[in-house]
N, C-alpha and C positions, 0 to 999 in steps of 0.2 A: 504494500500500500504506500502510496505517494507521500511526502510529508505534504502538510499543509500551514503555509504561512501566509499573513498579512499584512501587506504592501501600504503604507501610509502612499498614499496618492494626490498628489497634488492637484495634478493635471498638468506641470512642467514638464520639460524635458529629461531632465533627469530621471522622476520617479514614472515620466511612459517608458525609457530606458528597461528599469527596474524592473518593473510590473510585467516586462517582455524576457527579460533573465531570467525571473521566476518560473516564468511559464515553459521557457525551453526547456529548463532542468527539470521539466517533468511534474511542476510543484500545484497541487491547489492551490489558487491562490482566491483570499478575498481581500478586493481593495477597500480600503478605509478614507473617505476623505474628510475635510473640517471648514465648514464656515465660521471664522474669528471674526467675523467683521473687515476682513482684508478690500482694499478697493480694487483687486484682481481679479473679484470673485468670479469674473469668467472664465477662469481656469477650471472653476466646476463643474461649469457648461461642458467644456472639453473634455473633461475626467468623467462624467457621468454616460456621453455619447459614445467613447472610446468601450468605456464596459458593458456598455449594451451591442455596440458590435461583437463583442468579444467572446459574447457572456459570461463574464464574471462576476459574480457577488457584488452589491458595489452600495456601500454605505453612506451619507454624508450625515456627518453629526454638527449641529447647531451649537455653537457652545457661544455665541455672540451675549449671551448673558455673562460671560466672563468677562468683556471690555474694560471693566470698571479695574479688574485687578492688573488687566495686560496691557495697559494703555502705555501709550510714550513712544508710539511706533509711528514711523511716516505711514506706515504700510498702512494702517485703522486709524489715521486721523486726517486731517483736510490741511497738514501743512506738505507744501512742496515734497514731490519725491525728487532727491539727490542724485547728480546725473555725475556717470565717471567711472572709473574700475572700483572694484570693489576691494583694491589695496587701499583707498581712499580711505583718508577719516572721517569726511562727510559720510560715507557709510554706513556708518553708527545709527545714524537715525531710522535705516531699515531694520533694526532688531526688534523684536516683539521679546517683550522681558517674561524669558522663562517659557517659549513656546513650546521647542521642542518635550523638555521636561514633562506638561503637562499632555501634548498630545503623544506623547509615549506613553504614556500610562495608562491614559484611557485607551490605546490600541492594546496595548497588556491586556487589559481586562476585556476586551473585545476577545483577543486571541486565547483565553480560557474560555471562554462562552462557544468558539468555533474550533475548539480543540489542535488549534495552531500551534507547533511548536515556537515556532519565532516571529518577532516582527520585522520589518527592511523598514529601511527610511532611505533617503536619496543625499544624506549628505555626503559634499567629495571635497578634496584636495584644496580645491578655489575657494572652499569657503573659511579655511582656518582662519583667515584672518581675520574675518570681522566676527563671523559665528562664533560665541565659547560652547553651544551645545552643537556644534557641527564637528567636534575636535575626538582625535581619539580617546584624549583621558575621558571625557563626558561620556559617548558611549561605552567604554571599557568599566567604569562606572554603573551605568543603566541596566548595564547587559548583569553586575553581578544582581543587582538591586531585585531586578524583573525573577531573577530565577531562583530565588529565596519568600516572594513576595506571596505566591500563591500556592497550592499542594502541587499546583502542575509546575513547573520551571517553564517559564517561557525565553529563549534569547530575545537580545537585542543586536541587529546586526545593521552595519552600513556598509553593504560590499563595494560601496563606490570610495570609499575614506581615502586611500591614498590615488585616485586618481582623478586629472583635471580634465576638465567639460571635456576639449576634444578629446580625449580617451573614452570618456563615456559616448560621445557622439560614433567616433569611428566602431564601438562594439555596435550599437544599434542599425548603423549604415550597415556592417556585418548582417544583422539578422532582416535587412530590407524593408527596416522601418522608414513612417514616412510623416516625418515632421511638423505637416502643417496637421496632425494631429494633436499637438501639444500647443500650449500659451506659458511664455514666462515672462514677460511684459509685467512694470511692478502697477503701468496705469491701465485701468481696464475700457480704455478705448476701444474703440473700432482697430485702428491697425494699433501694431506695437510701437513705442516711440525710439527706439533705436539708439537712445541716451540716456536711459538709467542703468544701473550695472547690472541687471539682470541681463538685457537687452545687450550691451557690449562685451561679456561674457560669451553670451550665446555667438554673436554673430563672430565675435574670436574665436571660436570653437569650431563653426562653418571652414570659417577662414582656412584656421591651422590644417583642415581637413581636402583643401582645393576647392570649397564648393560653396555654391551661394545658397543663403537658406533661403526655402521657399515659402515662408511667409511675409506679406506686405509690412513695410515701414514706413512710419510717418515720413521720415528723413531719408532721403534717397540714398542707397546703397550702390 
């Protein structure tokens, strides 16, 4: 019997990536996604269409009642999102304090309820800088936390952690995924604005890979 794990799902590129790894290796998978209040929230759109192709499981958990404790993020508030690489200091102001923390654990407790051994999250390499819970010590951390926390041990795993976007990009062009099924744009326009660091990560990524990504930019590419 297959193991069975759950994919925190964004609807980024990284964790459609992910949720395509999973599924090679033969794995059940159910996706997990979260409405924070993020102003991306079309990435849900995209995360919810993609598993209904796919059919996989596919959850969105409402947690926008928690703003009040998660607040100080560009990402869930109406000050400017910050345009630049995400070596930047301006940076900072995309953190959501204590994200991942909190939607790891509620994916824990998800993955006892569907007899999941582990859960994936999609953080990678590009993010150590600004992310503290995108870092190895934080998951090496989570991962002992999660498998002490319930009678079942669940892991915690980021099999993307020591590699950067274009490595995760070139696996998925490997398995002939097709991009404009994913949103990482941090504004939830119509097109992507091609100047916050989600956005120039991504399109670095393309790059390092020879190839133009095939979703539309505000800012012509």
């Amino acid at each position: 019997m297959s193991d069975t794990v759950v994919v925190i799902y964004s609807g980024g590129m990284d964790s459609f990536t992910l949720l395509h790894r999973a599924r090679a290796k033969g794995m059940r998978v159910h996706a997990l996604s979260f409405d924070y209040g993020q102003r991306h929230v079309r990435e849900l759109d995209v995360a919810r269409a993609v598993c209904t192709d796919l059919d996989i499981p596919h959850k969105v958990v409402d947690i926008r009642a928690m703003s009040e404790v998660m607040a100080g993020s560009a990402l869930t508030s109406g000050e400017d999102i910050p345009e630049g690489h995400y070596e930047e200091e301006s940076m900072k102001a995309t953190v959501v304090p204590n994200r991942n923390m909190i939607l790891l654990s509620l994916a824990t407790g998800y993955a006892v309820t569907v007899n999941a051994t582990a859960v994936w999250y999609g953080a990678h390499g590009g993010d150590h800088a600004i992310y503290p819970d995108c870092r190895p010590e934080f998951v090496d951390k989570m991962n002992a936390v999660c498998r002490i926390a319930n009678y079942e041990p669940v892991g915690i795993d980021a099999p993307f952690m020591h590699m950067s976007k274009g490595d995760i990009l070139a696996e998925g062009l490997g398995m002939g995924l097709d991009y404009t099924h994913s949103w990482t744009c941090y504004n939830g326009r119509e097109k992507a604005c091609g100047l916050c660091g989600s956005c120039v990560e991504r399109l670095e990524a393309f790059s390092d890979n020879g190839l133009a990504d095939p979703l539309a930019y505000e800012v012509a590419r």
